[in-house]
C-alpha positions as CSV (number, residue, x, y, z in Angstrom):
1,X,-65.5,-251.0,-95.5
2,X,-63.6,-249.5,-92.5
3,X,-64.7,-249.9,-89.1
4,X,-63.5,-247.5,-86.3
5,X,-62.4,-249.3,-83.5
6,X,-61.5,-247.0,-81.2
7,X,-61.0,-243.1,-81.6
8,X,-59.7,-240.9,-78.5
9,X,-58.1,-237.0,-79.7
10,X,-57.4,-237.4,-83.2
11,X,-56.0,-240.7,-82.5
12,X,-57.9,-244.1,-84.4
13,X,-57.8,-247.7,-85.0
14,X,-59.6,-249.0,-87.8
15,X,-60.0,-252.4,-89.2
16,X,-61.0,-252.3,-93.0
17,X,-62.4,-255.5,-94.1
18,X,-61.8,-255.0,-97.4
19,X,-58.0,-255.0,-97.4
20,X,-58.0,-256.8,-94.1
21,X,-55.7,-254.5,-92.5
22,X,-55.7,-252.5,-89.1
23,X,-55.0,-248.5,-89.4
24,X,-53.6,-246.6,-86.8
25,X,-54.0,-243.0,-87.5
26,X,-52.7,-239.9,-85.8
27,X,-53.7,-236.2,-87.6
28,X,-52.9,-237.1,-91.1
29,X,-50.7,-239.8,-90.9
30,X,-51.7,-243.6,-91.3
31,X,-49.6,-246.7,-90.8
32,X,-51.4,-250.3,-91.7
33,X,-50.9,-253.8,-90.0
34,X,-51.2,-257.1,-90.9
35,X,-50.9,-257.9,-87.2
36,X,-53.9,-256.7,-85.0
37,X,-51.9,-257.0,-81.7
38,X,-49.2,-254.8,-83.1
39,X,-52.2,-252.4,-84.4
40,X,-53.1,-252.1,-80.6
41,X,-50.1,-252.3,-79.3
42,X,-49.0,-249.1,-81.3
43,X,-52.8,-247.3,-80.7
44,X,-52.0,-247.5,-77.0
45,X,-48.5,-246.5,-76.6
46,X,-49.9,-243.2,-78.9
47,X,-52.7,-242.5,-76.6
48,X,-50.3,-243.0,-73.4
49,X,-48.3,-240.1,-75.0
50,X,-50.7,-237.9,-75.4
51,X,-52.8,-238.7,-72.2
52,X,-49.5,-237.8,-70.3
53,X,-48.9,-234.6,-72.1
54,X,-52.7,-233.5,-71.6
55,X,-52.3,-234.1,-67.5
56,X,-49.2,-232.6,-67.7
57,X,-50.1,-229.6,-69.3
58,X,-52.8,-229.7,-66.7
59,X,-51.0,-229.9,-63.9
60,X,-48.7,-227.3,-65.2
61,X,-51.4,-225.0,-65.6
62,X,-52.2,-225.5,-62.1
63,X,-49.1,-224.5,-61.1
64,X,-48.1,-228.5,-60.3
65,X,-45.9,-230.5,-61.1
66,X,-46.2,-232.3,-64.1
67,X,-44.6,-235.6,-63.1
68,X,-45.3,-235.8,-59.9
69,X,-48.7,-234.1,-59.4
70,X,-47.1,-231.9,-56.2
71,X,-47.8,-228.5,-55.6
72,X,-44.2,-226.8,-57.1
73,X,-42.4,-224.9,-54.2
74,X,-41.0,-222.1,-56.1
């Protein structure tokens, strides 16, 4: 049995008890790990990509800057 332990935009961690493994998922792709700090360690760095591309694509779409948040002078 898998448990989810956290899910954010197509992006999951899941610890299965039967194999005793952690899953980090992304789409379609899966990658077990024996070590559950390197599980979450990888789930974060995943979800700070993709939070920094959503806000930047926010910003953008406000006409901002997407690193720095200012209004773009052009």
């Amino acid at each position: 049995m898998c448990v989810t332990i956290a899910k954010w935009r197509g992006i999951s961690m899941q610890y299965c008890q039967d194999s005793n493994k952690y899953i980090v998922t992304v789409k379609s792709t899966s990658k077990e790990y024996d070590n559950p700090l390197e599980a979450w360690s990888t789930y974060l760095t995943l979800i700070d990509i993709a939070g920094r591309r959503y806000i930047g694509n926010m910003l953008d779409k406000q006409g901002k800057n997407r690193y720095t948040g200012e209004i773009s002078k052009l």
